[in-house]
C-alpha positions in Angstrom: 8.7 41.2 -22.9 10.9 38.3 -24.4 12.5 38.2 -21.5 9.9 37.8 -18.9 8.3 35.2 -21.0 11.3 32.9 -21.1 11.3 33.4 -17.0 8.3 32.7 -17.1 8.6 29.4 -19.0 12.1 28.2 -17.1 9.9 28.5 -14.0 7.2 26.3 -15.0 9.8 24.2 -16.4 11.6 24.0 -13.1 8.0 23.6 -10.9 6.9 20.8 -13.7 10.3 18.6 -12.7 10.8 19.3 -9.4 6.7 18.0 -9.1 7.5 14.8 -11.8 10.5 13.9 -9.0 8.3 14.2 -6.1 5.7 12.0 -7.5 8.5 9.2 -8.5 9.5 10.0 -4.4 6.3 9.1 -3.3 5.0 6.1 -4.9 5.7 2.7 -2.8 8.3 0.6 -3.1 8.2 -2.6 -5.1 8.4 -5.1 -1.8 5.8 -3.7 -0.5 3.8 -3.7 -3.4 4.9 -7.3 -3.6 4.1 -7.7 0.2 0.6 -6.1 -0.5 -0.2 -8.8 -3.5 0.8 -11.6 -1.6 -1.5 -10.3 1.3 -4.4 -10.4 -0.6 -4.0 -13.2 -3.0 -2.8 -15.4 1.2 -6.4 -13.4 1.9 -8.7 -14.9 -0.8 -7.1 -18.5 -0.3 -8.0 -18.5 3.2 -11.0 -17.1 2.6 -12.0 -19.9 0.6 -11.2 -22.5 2.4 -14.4 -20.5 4.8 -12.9 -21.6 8.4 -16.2 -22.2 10.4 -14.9 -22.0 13.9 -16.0 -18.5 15.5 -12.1 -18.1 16.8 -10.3 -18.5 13.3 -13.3 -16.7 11.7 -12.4 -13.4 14.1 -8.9 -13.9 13.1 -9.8 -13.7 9.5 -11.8 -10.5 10.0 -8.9 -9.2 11.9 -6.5 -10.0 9.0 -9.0 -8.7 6.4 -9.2 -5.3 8.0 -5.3 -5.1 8.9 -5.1 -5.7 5.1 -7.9 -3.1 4.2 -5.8 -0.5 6.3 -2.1 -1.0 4.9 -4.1 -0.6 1.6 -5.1 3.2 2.8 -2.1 3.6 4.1 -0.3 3.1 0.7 -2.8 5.0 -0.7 -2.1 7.9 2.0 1.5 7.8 1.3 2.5 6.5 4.8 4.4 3.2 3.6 5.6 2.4 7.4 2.4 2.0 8.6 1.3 -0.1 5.4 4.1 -2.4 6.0 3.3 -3.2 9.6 -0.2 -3.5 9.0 0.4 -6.2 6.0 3.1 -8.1 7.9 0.8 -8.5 10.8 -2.4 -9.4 8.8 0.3 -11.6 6.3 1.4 -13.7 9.9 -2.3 -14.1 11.3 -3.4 -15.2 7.7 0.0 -17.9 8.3 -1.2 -19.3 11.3 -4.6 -19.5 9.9 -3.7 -21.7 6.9 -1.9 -24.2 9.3 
């Protein structure tokens, strides 16, 4: 009995670290959370400063929802796709505050 009990317990030792290293694995990596922060904070300044003309305004809803996605995407785990949506809403937000 002793012995299936410590089995037992280096098993759900062994499932409880190799679950703790995939969830250190999986979380995103510090430039991109840095990437995502300057996103939004390059979001809210521009959004702000309210452009009025119809052209910039569609650029700034195109930037808001590339930003919205590379959120979920961090959220889903698939950091690739985050990082290409952020850099491209992080370049129209750029041009915008030119």
């Amino acid at each position: 009995m002793r012995k299936c009990a410590r089995l037992f317990a280096a098993i759900a030792a062994l499932a409880i670290f190799v679950d703790a290293s995939r969830a250190r694995a999986a979380s995103p990596s510090p430039e991109l959370v840095n990437l995502e922060r300057q996103v939004s904070l390059e979001l809210a300044h521009v959004r702000d400063s309210g452009p009025t003309d119809p052209n910039k305004r569609k650029q700034l809803f195109d930037a808001s929802n590339l930003e919205q996605k590379g959120e979920a995407a961090i959220k889903s785990g698939d950091y690739k796709s985050a990082e290409d949506s952020l850099l491209q809403a992080r370049t129209i937000l750029r041009q915008l505050s030119d």
